[in-house]
N, C-alpha and C positions, 0 to 999 in steps of 0.2 A: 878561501884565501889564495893570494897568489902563489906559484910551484916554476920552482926553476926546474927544467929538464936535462937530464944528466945520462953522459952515458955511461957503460955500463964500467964503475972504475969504484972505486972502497969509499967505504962510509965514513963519518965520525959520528961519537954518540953525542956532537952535540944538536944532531936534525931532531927535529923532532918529529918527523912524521915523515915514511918514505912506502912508495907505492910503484911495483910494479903494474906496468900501463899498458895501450899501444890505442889509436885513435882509429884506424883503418883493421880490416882483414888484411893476414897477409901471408903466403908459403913459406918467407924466410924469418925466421925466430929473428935474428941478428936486425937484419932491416926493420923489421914490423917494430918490437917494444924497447921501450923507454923506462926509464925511471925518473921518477917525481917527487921532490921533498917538498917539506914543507915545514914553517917554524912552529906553528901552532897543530897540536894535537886535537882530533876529530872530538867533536860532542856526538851524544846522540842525536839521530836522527827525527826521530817520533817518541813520544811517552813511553811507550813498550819496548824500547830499543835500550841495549846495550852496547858502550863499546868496549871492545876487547884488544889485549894488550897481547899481541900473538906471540907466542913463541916457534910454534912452527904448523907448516902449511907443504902439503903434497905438491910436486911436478908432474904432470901425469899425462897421459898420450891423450887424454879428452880436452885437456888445456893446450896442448897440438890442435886437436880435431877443431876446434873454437876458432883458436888465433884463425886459421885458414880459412874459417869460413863454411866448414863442412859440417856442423854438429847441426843433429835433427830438429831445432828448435832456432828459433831467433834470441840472438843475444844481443843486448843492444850495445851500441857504442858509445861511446869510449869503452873498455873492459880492463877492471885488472884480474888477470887468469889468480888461477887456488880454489880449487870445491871443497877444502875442509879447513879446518883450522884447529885448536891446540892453546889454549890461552888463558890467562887471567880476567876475570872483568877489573876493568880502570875505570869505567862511569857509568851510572844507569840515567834511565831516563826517569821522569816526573813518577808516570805510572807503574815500569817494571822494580821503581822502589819499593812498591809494598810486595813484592815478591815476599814468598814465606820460605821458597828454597832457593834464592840465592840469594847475596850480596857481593857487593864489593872486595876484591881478590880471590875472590873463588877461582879454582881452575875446574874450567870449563872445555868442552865440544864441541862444534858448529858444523853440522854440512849448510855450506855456503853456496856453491856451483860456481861464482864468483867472488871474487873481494879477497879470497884470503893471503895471497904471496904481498901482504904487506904488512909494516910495524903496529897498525890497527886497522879494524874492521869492525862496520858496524853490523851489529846481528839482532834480528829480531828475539826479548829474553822464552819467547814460546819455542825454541830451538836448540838452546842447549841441553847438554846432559854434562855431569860432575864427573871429571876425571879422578882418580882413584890419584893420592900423592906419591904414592910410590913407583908409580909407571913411568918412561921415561916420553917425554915430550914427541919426540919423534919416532918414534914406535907408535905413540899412541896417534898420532897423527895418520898413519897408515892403514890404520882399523876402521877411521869414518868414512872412509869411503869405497876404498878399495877390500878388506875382508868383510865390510858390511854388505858389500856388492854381492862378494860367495855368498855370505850366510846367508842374506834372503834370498838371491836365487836358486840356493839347494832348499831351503825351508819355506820359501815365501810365497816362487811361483808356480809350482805346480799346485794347479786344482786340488787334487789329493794330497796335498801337504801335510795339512794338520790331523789327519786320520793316518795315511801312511806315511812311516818312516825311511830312512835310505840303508837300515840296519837289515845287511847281507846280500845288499841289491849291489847291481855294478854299473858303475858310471862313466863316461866318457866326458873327457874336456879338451874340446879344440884348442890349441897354440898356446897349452900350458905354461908352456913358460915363460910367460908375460907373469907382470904383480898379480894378478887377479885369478889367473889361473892354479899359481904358487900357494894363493890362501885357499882356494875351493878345493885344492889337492888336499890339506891341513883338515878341510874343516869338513869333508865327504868324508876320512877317514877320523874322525872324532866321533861321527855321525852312527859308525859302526858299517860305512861300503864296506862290502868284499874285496872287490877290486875296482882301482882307479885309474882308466885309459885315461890314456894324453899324447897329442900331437904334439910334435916338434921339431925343428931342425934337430938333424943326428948331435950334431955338438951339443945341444941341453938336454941329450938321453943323461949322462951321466947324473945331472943335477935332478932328473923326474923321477931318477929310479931310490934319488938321498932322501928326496921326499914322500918316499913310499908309492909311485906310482910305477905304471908300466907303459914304458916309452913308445909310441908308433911314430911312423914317419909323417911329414907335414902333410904332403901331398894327399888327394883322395884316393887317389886310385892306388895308394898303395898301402894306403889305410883300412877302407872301406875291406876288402874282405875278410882282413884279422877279424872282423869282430859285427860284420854286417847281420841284423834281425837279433842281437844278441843284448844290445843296451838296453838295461832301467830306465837311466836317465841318461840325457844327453846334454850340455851345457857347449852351445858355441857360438864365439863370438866373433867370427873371421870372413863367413861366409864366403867362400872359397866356389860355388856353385847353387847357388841362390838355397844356400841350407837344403838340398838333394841330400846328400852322402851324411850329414849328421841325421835325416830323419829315416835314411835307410839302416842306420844303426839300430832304431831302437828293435826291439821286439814286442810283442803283441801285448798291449796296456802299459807300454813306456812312452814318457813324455822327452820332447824337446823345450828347451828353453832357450830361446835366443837375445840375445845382450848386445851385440853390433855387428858392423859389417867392415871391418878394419879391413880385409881383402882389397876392398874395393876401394877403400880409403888411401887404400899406399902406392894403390897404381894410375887413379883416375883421378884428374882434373875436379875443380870446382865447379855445379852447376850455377846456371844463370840464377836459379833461387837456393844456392848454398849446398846442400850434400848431392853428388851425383844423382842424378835419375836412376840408373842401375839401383843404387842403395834404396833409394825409395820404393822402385815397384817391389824388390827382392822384399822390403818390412812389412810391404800392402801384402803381399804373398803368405809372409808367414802368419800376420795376424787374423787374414779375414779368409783364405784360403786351404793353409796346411793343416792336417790333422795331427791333435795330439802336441800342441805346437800353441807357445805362449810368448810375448815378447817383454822382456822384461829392462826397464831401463829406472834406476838408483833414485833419481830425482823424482820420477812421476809414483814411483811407489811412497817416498817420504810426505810429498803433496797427499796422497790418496791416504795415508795411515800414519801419519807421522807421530803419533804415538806408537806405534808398533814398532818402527825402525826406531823411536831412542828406546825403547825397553830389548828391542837386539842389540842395539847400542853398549849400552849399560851393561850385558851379560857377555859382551864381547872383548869390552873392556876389563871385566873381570877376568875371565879368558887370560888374556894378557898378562894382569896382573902376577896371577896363579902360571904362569909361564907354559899356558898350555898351546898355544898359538906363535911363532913366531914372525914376526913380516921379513923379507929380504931387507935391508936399509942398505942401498946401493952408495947412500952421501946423501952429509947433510950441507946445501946451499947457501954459501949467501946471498941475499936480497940482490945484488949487484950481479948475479953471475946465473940470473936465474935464465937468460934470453941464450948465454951456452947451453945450458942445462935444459931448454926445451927443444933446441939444435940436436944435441946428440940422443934424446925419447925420439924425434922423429925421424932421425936418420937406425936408427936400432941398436943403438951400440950401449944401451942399459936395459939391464934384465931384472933388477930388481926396483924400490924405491929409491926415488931422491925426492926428500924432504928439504924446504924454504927456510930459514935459521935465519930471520929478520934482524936478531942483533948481531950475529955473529961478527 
């Protein structure tokens, strides 16, 4: 149907369909996306599709990494940013009717990668997991992607995962104090760590040490000898020196797992095919070169086992429930104020969650 493009100014609930956009790659959030309504409400796409009636959807520094053009993978255009979602089913399709565990108003889960900062989205019904009713939309919204990220990276990618546990080991997490570092802190010491290093500017020591960790400074070279040959595990996602200084951390049968190269992301330009060159050799390096060293990235582990991440899913979200995990929720967004709100993730001025509030 046709969409009038709107910028970024307050809703009515009489739209019936509204969708953060942007048509191009672009560095500035403000410039690049748009918003799109629309009168008519989405159908399913295909038989096995559902669509979902969102209530809320993450803002997150990889919906940054996207819009710019920098994320290791091709996304196609047009895009609307949101890798999770939070929602009710509103319609299913022919086939995902005979569903036996869902139906219609169920609230449900989705890691999407795209599609979700809108009033619906369509999702494959092979994708969901059943949110618990009692959890709060936006909390729960934080788990699909960003504490799903911790749990399987401390549980998922190390080789020896499922035989050895992290109970008494010590673990290191580069530039903890981002979302993801916040919930691996949480969820290494559920785990049973002994101790939990973490990088960060001086100013979020006080915040690492509330979450039971033990603060180092950003830098490597004044990190690296606190605790150099001395890591179990090492989790870093900044690559600060093409991941040298987290793999001189570990000690002898400690793994690294690496997750991104945000370093490189916040200083260097767009290559002519999307993420820096730097970025690229630095992930050829660690996957087919470094020892002891795994790369671990949310999307290609739910592609490769996606039953295994909704059954983390599901136990994460009980997690939640039982209030054993908490997410930061830095704000919850309106659909309209989402192109601020990925302005101030890229420029560094939020440290915890901001979740998408479609009707708000």
């Amino acid at each position: 149907p046709a969409a009038d493009t709107k910028p970024a100014s307050p809703s009515t609930e009489e739209i019936g369909h509204a969708e953060v956009i942007y048509e191009e790659f672009g560095e500035e959030a403000l410039d690049t996306i748009t918003i799109k309504e629309y009168e008519k409400i989405p159908q399913p796409k295909r038989p096995n599709d559902v669509v979902i009636k969102v209530k809320s959807s993450t803002i997150s520094i990889v919906d940054c990494t996207i819009r710019r053009g920098m994320y290791h993978e091709d996304i196609p255009l047009p895009n609307i940013p949101g890798f999770d979602i939070i929602g009710t089913i509103h319609k299913m399709g022919k086939s995902a009717k005979k569903s036996e565990r869902f139906q219609e108003g169920d609230r449900v889960a989705a890691l999407t990668r795209t599609g979700g900062n809108a009033r619906y989205a369509n999702v494959p019904i092979s994708r969901l997991v059943r949110v618990p009713g009692s959890v709060d939309s936006a909390e729960a919204a934080c788990i699909v992607t960003t504490f799903a990220t911790a749990y399987q990276v401390l549980h998922r990618a190390r080789p020896d995962s499922e035989t050895h546990s992290l109970e008494g080991k010590h673990v290191l997490i580069t530039g903890g104090s981002g979302p993801t570092g916040q919930a691996m802190i949480q969820l290494a010491h559920l785990a049973g760590a002994s101790k939990v290093y973490s990088t960060a500017l001086e100013k979020y020591h006080g915040m690492l040490r509330h979450l039971g960790a033990v603060p180092l400074p950003l830098t490597t070279k004044d990190w690296l000898p606190e605790v150099e040959g001395e890591m179990d595990f090492v989790a870093d996602s900044l690559c600060q020196d093409d991941f040298a200084s987290p793999h001189a951390a570990l000690k002898k049968g400690g793994h690294l797992v690496v997750m991104g190269v945000s370093a490189i992301n916040n200083t260097e330009s767009r290559g002519m095919f999307g993420q820096p060159v730097s970025a690229k050799l630095a992930m050829f390096k660690a996957r087919n070169v470094m020892s002891n060293t795994t790369v671990f990235d949310l999307w290609e582990s739910f592609e490769r086992k996606p039953e295994v991440y909704k059954r983390d899913l599901e136990y994460l979200l009980t997690l939640l429930e039982k209030e054993k995990i908490k997410p930061n929720l830095a704000g919850r967004v309106p659909l309209y104020d989402v192109p601020e709100a990925q302005k101030k993730i890229q420029e560094g001025k939020i440290r915890g969650m901001l979740v998408c509030k479609p009707w708000k």
